[in-house]
C-alpha angles and dihedrals in degrees: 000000000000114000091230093078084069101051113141098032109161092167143011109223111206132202102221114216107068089002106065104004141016108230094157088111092068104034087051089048094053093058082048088063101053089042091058093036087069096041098260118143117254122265098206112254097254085071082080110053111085092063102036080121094070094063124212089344084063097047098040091053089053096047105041107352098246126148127210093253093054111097113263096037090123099056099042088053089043089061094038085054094055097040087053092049087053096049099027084113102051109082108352113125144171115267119249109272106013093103100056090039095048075046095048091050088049099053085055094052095254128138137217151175157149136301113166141155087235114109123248083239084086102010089071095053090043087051102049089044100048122071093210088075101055084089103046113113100204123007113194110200121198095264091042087103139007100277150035136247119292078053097085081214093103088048090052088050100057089044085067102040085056096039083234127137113231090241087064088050135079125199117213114195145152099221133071091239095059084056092054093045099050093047084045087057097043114251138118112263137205122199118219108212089185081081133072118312108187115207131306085010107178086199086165103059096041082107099239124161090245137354121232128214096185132007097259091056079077088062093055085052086063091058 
């Protein structure tokens, strides 16, 4: 992919879960906890792990095959909620090769920042405990406006935030819906195929401007 199709980039947008940091550990851990809490036998936490995008649905289907319309959805997503704010330091972690690559945009004078589907509720504990966010410019949690990606409401958001056009932004994501929402909003999108991938992703045919293998491979978009 030829770096031209970049030109004009003033800041790179990132989902967060399987962009910037793999939290599936502790997400998978704490639908563990309710498993064994009711005296199921573990799955193993990297059970989990393919669909530790999709949040506590995701969770919740692994760990008891529940979806959000069965009764007791609700109550089920409310404890999984508060498990994983009690673990989300354990064993969450940067992945390799986002620091150098959020250093190496800055060194450019580029910004950056976050837009994901997670609520502030944990964003804001992830971001005052990891160093990688000390140098993000916006971060647009789930519940920072009225809808979700694929919505392209949270990416509008952090263009104002950073007094940028959507023209001058990329979004970086590992989920189809981060691909629709950026286009939606109207910015040029990467898809990062290092993340989580659910089942059956078709991460190829989302219709992105490039495909990453690993984080610096962004860098070598910007020319």
């Amino acid at each position: 992919m030829s770096s031209a199709v970049f030109a004009g980039v003033r800041a790179v947008l990132f989902d967060l879960d399987g962009t910037l940091i793999d939290s599936a550990p502790d997400l998978g851990a704490a639908a563990e906890q309710m498993r064994l809490a009711r005296g199921l036998a573990p799955l193993g936490v990297a059970s989990y792990r393919a669909v530790a995008g999709m949040g506590a649905r995701g969770m919740l289907g692994v760990a008891f095959g529940v979806t959000p319309e069965q009764p007791g959805f609700a109550a089920l997503r409310d404890e999984f909620l508060d498990r994983y704010e009690a673990c989300i330091h354990d064993s969450t972690e940067v992945f390799d090769g986002v620091q150098p690559l959020v250093d190496a945009l800055c060194a450019r004078g580029l910004r950056w920042g976050v837009v994901t589907n997670k609520h502030e509720r944990f964003t804001r504990l992830i971001a005052a405990r990891m160093p990688l966010f000390a140098s993000s410019s916006c971060l647009v949690s789930g519940d920072t406006t009225a809808h979700l990606k694929p919505h392209p409401a949270s990416l509008l958001e952090a263009c104002r935030r950073l007094g940028l056009s959507p023209a001058e932004c990329i979004y970086v994501g590992d989920d189809e819906r981060d691909v629709v929402a950026g286009h939606a909003a109207g910015m040029r999108t990467v898809a990062a195929l290092y993340g989580y991938l659910g089942p059956g992703a078709q991460a190829l045919q989302w219709g992105a401007q490039a495909v990453i293998e690993r984080p610096m491979q962004c860098l070598d978009l910007l020319g």
